[in-house]
C-alpha positions as CSV (number, residue, x, y, z in Angstrom):
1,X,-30.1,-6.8,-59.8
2,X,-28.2,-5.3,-62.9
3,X,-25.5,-4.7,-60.5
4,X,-25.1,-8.3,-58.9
5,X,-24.8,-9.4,-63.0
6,X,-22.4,-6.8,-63.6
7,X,-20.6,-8.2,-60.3
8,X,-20.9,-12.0,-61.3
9,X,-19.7,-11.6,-64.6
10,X,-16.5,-9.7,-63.7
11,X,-15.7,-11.8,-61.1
12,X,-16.2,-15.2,-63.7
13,X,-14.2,-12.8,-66.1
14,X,-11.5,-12.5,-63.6
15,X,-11.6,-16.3,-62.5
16,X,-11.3,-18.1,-66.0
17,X,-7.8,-15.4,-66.7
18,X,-6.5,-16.7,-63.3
19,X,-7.4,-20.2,-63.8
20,X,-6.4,-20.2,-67.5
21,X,-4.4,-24.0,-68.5
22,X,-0.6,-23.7,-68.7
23,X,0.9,-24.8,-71.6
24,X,0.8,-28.4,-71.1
25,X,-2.7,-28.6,-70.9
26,X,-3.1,-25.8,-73.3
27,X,-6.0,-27.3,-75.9
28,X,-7.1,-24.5,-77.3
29,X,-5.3,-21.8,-79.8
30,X,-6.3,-18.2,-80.1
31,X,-9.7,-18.7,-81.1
32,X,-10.6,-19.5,-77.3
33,X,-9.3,-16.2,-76.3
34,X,-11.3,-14.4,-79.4
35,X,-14.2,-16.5,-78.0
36,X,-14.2,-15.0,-74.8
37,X,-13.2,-12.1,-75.1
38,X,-16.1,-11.4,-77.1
39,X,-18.7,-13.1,-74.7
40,X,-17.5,-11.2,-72.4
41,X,-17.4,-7.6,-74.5
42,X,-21.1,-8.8,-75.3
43,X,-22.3,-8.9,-71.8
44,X,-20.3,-6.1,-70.5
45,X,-21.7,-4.0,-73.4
46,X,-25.1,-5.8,-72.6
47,X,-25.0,-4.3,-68.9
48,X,-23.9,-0.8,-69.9
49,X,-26.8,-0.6,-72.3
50,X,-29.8,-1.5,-70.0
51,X,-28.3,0.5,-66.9
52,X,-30.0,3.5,-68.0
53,X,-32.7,5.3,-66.1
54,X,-36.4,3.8,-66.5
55,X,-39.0,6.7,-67.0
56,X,-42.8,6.2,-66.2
57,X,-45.5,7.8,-67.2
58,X,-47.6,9.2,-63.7
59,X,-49.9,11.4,-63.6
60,X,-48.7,14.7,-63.3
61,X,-50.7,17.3,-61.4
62,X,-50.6,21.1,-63.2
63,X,-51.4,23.8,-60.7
64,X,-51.7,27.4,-62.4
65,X,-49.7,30.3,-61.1
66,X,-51.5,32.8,-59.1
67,X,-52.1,36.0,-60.6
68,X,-50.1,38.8,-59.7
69,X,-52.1,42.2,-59.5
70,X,-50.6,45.7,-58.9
71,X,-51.5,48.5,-56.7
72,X,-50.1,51.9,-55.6
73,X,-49.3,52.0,-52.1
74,X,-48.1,55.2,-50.1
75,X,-45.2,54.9,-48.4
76,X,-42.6,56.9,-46.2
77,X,-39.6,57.7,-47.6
78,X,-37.2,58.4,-45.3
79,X,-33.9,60.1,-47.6
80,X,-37.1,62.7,-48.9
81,X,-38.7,62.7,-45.8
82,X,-42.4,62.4,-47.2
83,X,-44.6,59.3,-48.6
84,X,-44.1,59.0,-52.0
85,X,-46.8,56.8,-54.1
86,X,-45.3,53.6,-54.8
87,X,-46.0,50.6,-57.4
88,X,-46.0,47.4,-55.5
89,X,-46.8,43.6,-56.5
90,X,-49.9,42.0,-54.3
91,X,-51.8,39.2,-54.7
92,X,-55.3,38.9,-56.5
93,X,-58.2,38.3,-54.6
């Protein structure tokens, strides 16, 4: 939706520059061109602003690491050719 706005407005932008009176049928002076370019400043700057991300709040389910227990283990080691007792990282039960 922002984007369709942001897409209609540049495109009426664009058309009232191309379709802008010659000089014969020039009416009005420079305030005109300070009009618009302000109205259009305004809803450009409008657009920017609300184009940012939209945060809820939602219910956030907190699951609690599982423990982490120690235990020596034996196990073979093969460059001293013999188990060797070993601290290793195991679940709790």
């Amino acid at each position: 939706m922002k984007k369709t706005l942001l897409a209609v407005a540049a495109s009426a932008l664009l058309a009232a520059a191309t379709l802008a009176p010659t000089t014969a049928q020039a009416r009005c002076g420079p305030g005109c061109a300070l009009g618009f370019g302000l109205l259009g400043g305004i809803m450009l700057g409008g657009a920017i602003a609300h184009s940012r991300p939209y945060y809820y709040d939602e219910p956030v389910e907190v699951i609690d690491a599982p423990d982490i227990c120690y235990s020596n283990r034996e196990v073979w080691s093969p460059r001293r050719r013999a188990y060797i007792v070993q601290r290793m990282r195991v679940p709790c039960y």
